[in-house]
Legacy VTK file of the C-alpha trace (Angstrom):
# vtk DataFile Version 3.0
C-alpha trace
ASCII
DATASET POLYDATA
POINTS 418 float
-64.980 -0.249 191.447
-66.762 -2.006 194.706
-66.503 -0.521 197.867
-67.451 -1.602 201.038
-68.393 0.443 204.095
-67.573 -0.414 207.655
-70.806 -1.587 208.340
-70.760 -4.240 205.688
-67.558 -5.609 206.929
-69.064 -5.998 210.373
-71.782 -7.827 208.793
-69.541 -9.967 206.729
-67.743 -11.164 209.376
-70.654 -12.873 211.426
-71.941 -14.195 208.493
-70.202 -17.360 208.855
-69.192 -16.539 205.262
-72.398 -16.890 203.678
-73.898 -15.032 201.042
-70.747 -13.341 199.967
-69.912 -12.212 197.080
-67.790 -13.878 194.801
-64.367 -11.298 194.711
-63.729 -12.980 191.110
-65.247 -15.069 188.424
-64.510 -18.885 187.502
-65.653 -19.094 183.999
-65.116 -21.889 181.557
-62.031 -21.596 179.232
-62.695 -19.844 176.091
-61.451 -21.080 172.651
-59.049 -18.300 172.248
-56.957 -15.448 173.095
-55.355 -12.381 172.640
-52.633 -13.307 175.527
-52.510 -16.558 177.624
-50.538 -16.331 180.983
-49.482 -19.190 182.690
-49.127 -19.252 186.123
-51.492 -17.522 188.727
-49.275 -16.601 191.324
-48.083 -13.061 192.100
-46.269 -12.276 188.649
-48.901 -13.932 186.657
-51.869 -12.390 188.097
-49.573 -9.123 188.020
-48.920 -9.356 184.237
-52.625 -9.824 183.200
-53.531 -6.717 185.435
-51.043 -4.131 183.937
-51.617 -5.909 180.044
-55.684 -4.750 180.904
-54.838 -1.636 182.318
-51.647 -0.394 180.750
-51.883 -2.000 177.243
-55.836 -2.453 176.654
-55.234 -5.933 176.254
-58.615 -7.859 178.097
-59.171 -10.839 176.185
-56.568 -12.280 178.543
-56.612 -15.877 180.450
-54.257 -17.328 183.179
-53.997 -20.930 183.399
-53.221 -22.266 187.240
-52.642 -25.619 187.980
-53.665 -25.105 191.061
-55.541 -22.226 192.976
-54.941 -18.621 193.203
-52.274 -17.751 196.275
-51.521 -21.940 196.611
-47.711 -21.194 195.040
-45.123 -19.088 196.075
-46.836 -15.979 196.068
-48.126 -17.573 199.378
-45.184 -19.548 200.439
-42.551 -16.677 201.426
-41.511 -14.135 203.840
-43.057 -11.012 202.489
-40.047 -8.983 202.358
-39.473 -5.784 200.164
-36.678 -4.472 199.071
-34.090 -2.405 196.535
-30.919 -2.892 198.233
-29.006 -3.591 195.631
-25.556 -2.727 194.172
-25.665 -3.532 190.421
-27.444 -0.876 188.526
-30.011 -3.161 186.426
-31.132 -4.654 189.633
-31.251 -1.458 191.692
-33.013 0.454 188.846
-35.171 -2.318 188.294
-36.409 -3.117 192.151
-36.906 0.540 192.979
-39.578 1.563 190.295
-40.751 -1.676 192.609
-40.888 -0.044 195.517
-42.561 2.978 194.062
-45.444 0.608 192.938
-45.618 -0.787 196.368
-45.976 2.019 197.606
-49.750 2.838 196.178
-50.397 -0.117 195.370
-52.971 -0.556 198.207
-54.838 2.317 196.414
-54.092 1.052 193.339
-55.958 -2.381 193.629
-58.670 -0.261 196.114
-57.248 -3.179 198.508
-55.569 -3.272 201.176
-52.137 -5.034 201.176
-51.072 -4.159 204.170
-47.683 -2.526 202.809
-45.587 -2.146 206.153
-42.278 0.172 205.278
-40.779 -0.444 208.637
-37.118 -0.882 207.405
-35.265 -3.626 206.567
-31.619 -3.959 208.583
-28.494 -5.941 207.009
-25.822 -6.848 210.479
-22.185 -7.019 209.533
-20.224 -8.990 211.634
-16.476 -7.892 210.324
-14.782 -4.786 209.293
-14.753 -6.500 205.967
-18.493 -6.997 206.101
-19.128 -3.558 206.943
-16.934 -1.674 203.775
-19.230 -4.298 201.645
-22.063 -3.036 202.980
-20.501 0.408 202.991
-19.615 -0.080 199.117
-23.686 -1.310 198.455
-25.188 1.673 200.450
-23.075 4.164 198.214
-24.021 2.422 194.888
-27.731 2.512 196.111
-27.759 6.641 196.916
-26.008 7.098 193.572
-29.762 5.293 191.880
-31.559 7.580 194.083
-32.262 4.660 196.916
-32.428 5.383 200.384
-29.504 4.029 202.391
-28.629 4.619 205.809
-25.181 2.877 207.286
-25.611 2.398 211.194
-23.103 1.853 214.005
-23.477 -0.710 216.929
-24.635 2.238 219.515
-27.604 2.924 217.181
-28.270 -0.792 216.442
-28.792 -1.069 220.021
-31.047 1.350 220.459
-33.430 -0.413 217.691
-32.372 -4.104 218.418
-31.683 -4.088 221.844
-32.225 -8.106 222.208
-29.617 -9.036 219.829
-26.462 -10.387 220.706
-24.210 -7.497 221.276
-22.038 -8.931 224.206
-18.264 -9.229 224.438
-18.876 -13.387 223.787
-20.739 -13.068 220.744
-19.875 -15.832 218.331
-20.849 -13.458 215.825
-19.929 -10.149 217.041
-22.084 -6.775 215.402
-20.084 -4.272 213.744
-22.513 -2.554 212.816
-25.250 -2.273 209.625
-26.743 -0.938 206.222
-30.463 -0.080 206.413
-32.963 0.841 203.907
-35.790 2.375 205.469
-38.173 2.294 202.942
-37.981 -1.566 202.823
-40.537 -3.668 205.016
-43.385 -6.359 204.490
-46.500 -6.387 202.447
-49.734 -9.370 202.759
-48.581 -12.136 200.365
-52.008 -13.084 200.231
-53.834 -9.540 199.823
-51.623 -9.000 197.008
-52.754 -11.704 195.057
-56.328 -11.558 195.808
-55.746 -7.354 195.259
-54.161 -8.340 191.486
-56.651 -11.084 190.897
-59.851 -9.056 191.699
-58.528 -5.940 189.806
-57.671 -8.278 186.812
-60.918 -10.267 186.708
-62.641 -6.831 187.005
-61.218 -5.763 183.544
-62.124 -8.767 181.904
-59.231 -11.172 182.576
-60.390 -15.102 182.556
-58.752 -16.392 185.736
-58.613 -20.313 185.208
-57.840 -21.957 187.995
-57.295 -26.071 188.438
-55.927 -26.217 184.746
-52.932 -27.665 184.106
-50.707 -26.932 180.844
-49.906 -30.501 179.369
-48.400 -29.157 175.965
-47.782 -26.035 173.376
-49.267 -26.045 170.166
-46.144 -24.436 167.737
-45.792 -24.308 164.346
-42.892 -23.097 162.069
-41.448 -21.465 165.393
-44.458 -19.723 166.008
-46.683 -19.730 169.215
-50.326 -21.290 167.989
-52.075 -22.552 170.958
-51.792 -24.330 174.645
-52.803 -27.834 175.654
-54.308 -28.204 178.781
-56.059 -30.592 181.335
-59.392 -28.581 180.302
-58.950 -28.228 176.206
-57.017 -26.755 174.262
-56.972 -23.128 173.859
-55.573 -21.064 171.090
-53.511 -17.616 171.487
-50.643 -16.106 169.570
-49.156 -15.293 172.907
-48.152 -17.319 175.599
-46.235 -15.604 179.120
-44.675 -18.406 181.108
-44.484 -17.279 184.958
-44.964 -20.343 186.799
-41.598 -20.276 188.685
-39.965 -23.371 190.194
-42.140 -25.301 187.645
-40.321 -23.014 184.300
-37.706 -25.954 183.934
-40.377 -28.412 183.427
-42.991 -26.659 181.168
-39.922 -25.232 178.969
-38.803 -29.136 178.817
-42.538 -29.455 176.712
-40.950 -26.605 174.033
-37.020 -28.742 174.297
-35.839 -25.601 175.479
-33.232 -25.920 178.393
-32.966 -22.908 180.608
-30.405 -21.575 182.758
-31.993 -22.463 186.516
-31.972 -25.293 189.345
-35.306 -25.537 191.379
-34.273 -25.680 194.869
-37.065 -25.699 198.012
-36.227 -22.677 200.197
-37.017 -22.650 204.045
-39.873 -20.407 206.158
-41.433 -20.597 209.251
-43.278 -18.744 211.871
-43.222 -18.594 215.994
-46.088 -18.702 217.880
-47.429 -15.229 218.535
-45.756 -12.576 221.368
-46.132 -9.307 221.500
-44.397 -6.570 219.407
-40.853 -6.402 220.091
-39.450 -5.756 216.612
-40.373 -3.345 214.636
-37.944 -4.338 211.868
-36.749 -6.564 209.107
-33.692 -8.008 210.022
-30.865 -10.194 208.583
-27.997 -11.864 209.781
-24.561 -11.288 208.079
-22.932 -14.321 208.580
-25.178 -16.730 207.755
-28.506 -16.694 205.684
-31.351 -15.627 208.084
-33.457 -13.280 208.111
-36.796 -12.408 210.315
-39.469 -9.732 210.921
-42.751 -9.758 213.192
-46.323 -10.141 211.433
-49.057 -8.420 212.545
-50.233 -11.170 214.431
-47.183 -11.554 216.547
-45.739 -14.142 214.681
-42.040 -14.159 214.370
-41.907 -14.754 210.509
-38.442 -16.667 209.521
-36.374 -17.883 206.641
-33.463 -19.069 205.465
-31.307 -20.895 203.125
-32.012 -23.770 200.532
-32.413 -27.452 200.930
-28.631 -28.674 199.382
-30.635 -30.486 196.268
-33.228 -30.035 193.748
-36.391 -30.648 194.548
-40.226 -29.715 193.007
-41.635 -30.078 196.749
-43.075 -27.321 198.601
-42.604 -28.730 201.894
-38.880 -27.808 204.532
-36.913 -30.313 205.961
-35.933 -30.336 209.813
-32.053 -30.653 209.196
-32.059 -27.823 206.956
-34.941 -25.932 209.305
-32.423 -26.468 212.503
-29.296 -24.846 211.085
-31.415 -21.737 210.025
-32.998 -21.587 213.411
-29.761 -21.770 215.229
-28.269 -18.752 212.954
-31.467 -16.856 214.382
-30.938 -18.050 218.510
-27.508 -16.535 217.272
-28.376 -13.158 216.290
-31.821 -13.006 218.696
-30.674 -15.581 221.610
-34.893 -14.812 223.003
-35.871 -16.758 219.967
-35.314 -19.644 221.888
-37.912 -19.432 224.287
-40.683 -18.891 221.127
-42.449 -22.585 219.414
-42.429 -22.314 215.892
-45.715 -22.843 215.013
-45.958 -24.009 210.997
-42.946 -23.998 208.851
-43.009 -24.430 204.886
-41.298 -24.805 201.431
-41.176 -23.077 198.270
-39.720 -23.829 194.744
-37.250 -21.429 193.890
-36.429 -20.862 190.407
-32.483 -20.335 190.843
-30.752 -18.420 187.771
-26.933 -18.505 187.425
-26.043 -15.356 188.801
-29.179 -14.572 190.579
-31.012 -12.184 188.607
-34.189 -12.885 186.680
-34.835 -13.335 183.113
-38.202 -11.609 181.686
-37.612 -11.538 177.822
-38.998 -12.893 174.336
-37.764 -16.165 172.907
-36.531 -17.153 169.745
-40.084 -18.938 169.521
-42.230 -16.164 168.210
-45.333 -15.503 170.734
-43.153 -17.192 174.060
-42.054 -15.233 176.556
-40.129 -16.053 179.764
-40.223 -14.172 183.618
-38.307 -16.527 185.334
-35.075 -16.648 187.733
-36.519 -14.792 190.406
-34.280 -17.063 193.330
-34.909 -15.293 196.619
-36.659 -12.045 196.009
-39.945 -12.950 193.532
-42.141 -11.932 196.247
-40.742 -8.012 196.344
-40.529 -8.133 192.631
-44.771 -9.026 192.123
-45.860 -4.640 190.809
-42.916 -4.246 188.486
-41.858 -7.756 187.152
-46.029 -7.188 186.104
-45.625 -4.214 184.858
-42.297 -4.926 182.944
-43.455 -8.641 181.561
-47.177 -7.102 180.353
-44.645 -4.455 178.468
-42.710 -6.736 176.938
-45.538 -9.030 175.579
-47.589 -6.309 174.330
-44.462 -4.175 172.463
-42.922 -7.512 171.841
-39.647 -5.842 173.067
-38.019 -5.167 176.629
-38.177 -2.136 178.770
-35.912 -0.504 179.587
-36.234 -1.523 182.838
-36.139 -5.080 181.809
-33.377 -4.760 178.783
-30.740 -6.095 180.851
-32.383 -9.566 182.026
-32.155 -10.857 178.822
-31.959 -14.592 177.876
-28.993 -14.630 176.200
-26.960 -13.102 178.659
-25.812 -16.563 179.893
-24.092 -16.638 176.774
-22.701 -13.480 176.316
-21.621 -13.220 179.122
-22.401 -9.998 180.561
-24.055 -11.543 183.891
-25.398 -9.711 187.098
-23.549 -11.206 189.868
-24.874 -9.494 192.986
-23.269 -11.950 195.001
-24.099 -12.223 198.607
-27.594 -10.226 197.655
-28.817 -12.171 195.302
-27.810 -15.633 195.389
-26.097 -16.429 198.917
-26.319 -15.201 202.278
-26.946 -11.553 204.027
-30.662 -10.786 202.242
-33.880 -12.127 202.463
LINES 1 419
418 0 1 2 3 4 5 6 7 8 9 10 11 12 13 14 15 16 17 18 19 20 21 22 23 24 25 26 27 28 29 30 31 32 33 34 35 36 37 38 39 40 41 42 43 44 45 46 47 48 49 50 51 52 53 54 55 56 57 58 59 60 61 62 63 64 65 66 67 68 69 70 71 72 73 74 75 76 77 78 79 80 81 82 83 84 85 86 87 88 89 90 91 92 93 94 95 96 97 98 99 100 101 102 103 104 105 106 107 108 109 110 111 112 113 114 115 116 117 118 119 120 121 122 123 124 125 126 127 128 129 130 131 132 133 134 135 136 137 138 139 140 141 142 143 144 145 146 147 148 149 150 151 152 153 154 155 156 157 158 159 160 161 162 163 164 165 166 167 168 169 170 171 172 173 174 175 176 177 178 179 180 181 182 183 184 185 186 187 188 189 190 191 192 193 194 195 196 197 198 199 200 201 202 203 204 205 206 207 208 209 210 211 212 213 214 215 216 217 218 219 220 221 222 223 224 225 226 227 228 229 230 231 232 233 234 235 236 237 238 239 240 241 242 243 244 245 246 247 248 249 250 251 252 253 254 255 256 257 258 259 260 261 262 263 264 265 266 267 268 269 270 271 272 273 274 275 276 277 278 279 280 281 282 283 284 285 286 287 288 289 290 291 292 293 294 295 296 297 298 299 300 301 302 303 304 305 306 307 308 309 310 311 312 313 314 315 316 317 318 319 320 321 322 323 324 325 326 327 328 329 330 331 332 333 334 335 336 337 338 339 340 341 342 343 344 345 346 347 348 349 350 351 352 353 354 355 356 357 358 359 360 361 362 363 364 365 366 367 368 369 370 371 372 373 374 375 376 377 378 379 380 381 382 383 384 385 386 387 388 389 390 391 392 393 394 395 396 397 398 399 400 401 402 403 404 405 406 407 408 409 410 411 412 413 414 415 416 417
């Protein structure tokens, strides 16, 4: 494992980036393998890593259309979390967090996992016995969960709107202080390096045109570079599932919507927090940088494009002046889109198909980013047992049908979370 002291990072950075070394390979396709993973954002490059390292399974490629980090893995807010009610998704999201947490030494790279606590507003006595309701459900799965009255919230948020005129008055809040922020990008150049280091062929700029099955059996992949053949195919591509599952006439379950982020110019530190609004869905926290990082709700139709609108952009920005009336007085310096694979009652699917050698990690609506370490970890299980985990035996497929659905409601699908 490469290490590199201090005085090599001074000397990389005046090199004007030459001479570096290359942090992973870009080989040529092979013929065939073990496992084929398509989709090189977070989840992708996280499966490949824990099928090398948990499983012993090396002779592993993942396809990308594009380039490593170009999806959502770097389009989003960087927020983790476990906050949830429903015990599937609270079980599930924690062993999360637990990943997260040493996952920096994990990957022997640092990405920049930030547990500065992430704070829900109510704005209703209503509101608040939700919230109330969540927080218990959460300390019953062993998840931190603090509930917080307006006096404290001031002390911590001092700049929000707590006057007498409030449109949305605070009531209080539910906090989990263990949530926070992690690098978007570190985490997929962290997975990535770790996963080419163990023999993982990371192909990037190949786009999957086609599946090869025969007698409902996984035999191979078409792609833009050859064909390649593998008894095992994971599909994690996303907002893009709908249209690769199209190319096996299977019809999933999700709506790709484009969902809304932006940052400020840079000021200096003046929250130390992730926060959300209540009534609306908004939610922002301050980067490293400065940069007030901001996001919001969905564009009202489908769309493939991984760009924001302004109409859309505007109403989230005028929840935030809401809640923080100084955002205001900030310019938003870049905003951006990404695809969001929307499930039915926002929770995820990561589970085998009735196509022998497919499997699916998809559904991941507003919270793929905090899910990267154990939606890996769970999806690499499940493709090398060929079975879930149990941490992953309630997001099954055919729970659409049965109907025993995870409906977290305002947490997972609408407003209040980020």
């Amino acid at each position: 494992m490469q290490r590199y002291s201090i005085f090599s990072l001074i000397k990389n950075a005046f090199s004007n980036h030459q001479n570096w070394d290359v942090v992973w390979r870009d080989p040529e396709p092979k013929k065939e393998y073990d496992v084929v993973i398509v989709g090189g954002g977070g989840h992708g490059l996280a499966t490949a890593y824990y099928l090398a390292k948990e499983h012993n399974i090396t002779n592993v490629a993942i396809l990308e259309k594009g380039w490593i980090g170009g999806g959502n893995v770097g389009r989003n807010t960087t927020i983790l979390r476990s906050n949830y009610m429903w015990d599937p998704n609270g079980l599930f999201y924690e062993y999360g967090m637990k990943l997260w947490e040493n996952l920096s030494q994990e990957l022997n790279y640092n990405v920049m996992y930030s547990p500065r606590g992430i704070i829900n507003l109510a704005h209703s006595d209503a509101q608040l016995n939700a919230y109330s309701r969540r927080g218990n459900s959460m300390r019953l799965n062993g998840i931190d969960a603090v509930m917080l009255g307006r006096e404290e919230l001031k002390k911590m948020i001092p700049f929000a709107d707590f006057s007498t005129s409030a449109r949305f008055p605070i009531f209080g809040g539910l906090m989990q202080p263990r949530g926070g922020t992690a690098r978007h990008d570190a985490v997929a150049w962290g997975y990535a390096r770790q996963a080419d280091s163990m023999g993982v062929d990371i192909i990037q700029h190949c786009e999957v045109t086609g599946f090869d099955v025969r007698n409902g059996k996984i035999e191979g992949v078409q792609t833009s570079r050859g064909n390649i053949k593998t008894k095992k195919i994971g599909l994690c591509v996303a907002g893009s599932t709908s249209l690769l599952a199209e190319k096996l006439n299977m019809k999933l379950p999700i709506e790709s919507h484009v969902l809304q982020a932006c940052v400020s110019e840079p000021v200096k530190p003046f929250l130390n927090h992730v926060v959300t609004f209540g009534a609306g869905h908004f939610y922002c926290s301050q980067s490293d940088k400065g940069e007030m990082v901001m996001g919001g709700d969905l564009d009202g139709y489908n769309s493939y494009a991984q760009r924001g609108n302004l109409p859309t952009l505007q109403h989230v920005l005028s929840e935030g002046v809401a809640m923080f009336p100084n955002l205001s007085r900030l310019k938003i310096l870049r905003t951006w889109g990404g695809i969001m694979d929307m499930s039915m009652d926002g929770s995820p699917v990561i589970d085998k198909t009735h196509i022998e050698g497919l499997y699916l990690n998809f559904g991941w609506c507003y919270g793929g980013f905090k899910a990267t370490p154990v939606s890996g970890w769970t999806f690499a299980y499940t493709i090398a047992q060929n079975q879930t985990h149990e941490l992953n035996s309630k997001y099954k497929l055919n729970r659409f049908n049965t109907g025993y659905l995870i409906d977290e409601k305002g947490v997972g699908t609408k407003t209040w979370i980020g």
